[in-house]
C-alpha positions in Angstrom: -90.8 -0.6 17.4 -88.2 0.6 20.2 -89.5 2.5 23.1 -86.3 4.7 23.0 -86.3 6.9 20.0 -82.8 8.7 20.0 -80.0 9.8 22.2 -78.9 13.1 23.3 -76.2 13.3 26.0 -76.5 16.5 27.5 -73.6 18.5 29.6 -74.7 20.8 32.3 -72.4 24.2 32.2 -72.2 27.2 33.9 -69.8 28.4 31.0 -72.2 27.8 28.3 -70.6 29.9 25.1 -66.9 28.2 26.1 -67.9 24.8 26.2 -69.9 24.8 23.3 -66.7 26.6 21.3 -64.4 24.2 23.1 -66.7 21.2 21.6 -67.3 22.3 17.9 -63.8 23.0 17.7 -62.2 19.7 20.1 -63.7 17.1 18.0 -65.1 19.3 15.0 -69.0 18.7 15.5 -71.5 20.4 14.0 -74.3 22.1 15.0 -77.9 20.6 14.8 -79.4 23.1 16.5 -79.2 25.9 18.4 -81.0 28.4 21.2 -80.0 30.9 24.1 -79.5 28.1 26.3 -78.9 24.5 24.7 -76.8 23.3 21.5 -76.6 19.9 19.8 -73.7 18.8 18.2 -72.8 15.9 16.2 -69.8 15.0 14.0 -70.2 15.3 10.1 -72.3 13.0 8.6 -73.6 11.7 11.7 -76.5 12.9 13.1 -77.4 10.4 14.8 -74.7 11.1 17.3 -75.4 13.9 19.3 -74.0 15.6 22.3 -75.9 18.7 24.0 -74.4 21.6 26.1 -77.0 22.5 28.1 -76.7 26.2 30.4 -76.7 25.0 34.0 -79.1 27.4 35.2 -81.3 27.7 32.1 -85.3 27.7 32.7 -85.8 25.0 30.4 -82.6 22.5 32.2 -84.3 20.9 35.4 -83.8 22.8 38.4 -82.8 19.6 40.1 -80.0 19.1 38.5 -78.5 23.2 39.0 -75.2 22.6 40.6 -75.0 19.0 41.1 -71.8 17.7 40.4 -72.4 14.5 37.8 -70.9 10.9 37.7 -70.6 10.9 34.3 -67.9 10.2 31.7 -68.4 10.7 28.4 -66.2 8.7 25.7 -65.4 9.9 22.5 -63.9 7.0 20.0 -62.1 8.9 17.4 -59.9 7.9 14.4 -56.7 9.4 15.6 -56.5 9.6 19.6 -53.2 11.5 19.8 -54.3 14.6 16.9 -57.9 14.9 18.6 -55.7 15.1 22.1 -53.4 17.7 21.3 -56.1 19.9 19.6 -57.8 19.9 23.1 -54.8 20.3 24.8 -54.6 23.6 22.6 -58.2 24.3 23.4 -57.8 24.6 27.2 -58.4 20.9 28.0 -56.2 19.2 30.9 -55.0 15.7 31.0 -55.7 13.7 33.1 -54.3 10.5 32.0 -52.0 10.0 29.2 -52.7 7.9 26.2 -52.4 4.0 27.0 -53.2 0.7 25.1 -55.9 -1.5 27.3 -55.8 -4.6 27.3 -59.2 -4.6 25.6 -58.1 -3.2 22.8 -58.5 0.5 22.9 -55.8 3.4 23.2 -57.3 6.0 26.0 -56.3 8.6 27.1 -58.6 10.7 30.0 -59.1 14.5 29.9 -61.1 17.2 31.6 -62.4 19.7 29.5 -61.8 23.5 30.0 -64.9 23.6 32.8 -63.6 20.2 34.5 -65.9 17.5 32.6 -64.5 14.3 32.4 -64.0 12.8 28.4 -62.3 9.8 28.0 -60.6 10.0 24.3 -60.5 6.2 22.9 -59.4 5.1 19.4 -58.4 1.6 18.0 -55.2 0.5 19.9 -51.8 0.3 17.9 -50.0 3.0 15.5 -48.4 1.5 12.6 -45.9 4.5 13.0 -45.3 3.5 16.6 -42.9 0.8 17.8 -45.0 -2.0 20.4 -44.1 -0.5 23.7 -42.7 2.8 23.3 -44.5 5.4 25.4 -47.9 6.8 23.7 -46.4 10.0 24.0 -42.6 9.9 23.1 -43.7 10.5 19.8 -45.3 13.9 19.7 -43.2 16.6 19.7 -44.1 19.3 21.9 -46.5 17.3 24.2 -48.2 19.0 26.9 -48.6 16.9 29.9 -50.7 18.9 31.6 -52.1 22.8 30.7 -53.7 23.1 34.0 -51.6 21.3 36.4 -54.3 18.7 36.8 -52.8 15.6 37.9 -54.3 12.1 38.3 -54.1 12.2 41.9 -55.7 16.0 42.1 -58.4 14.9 39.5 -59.1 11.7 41.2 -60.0 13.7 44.6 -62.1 16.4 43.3 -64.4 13.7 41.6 -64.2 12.0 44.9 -66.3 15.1 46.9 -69.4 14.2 48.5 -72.8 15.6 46.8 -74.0 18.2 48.8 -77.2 17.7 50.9 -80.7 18.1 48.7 -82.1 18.8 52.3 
């Protein structure tokens, strides 16, 4: 029998009823359940997958972690990179880094959402409607670089600040 049972990854927000709209709406999850202070979301079909949004400053979320800034990154694969992009785009998400084919296979693209979390967007790499080395993005009409003004540079230096002191 495994020691761990299932997986929730769980977002700390201060903007609790916008990230949870941004979320179900982003990358059309479904709820799993629901109180005043934490949701769990999970694509159709899947609810095994699940991702909580958690109010920062709930009673129930550990007071340690109330206003700590978090190294984390949470990836999303998805079917179609570029659709699920520009419906966050829409949503109030930022990019951050444009869609790119890695060399291991994936297309990412890296984006913050409307409360600055990072989410790094990956889906199979190629488009059968896409030439080899044409830009990701010369194909979508209408692309947003940027809703925020968030550029690589500026997002790389605020996730670069130093934890404040737990003393």
């Amino acid at each position: 029998m495994a020691v761990v049972q299932s997986v929730i990854f769980n977002i700390l927000t201060k903007h609790f009823a916008e990230s949870v709209a941004f979320y179900r709406a982003a990358f059309e999850l479904e709820t799993i359940s629901e109180a005043d202070w934490r949701v769990v979301l999970s694509p159709p079909g899947q609810p095994d997958v699940q991702i909580g949004i958690m109010s920062e400053v709930s009673e129930f979320t550990p007071r340690q972690a109330w206003g700590m800034p978090a190294a984390s990154i949470l990836t999303l694969v998805v079917e179609d990179i570029y659709d699920v992009l520009d419906r966050a785009l829409g949503l109030g998400a930022s990019l951050v880094d444009e869609p790119a084919e890695m060399a291991y296979g994936m297309t990412r693209a890296i984006i913050r959402d409307p409360t600055g979390f990072v989410i790094d967007l990956s889906s199979l790499a190629g488009r059968p409607d896409r030439p080899a080395g044409q830009p990701a993005t010369a194909d979508r009409p209408g692309f947003r670089p940027s809703r925020a003004g968030l550029t690589a540079a500026s997002a790389t230096e605020a996730s670069c600040q130093p934890l404040p002191s737990l003393i």
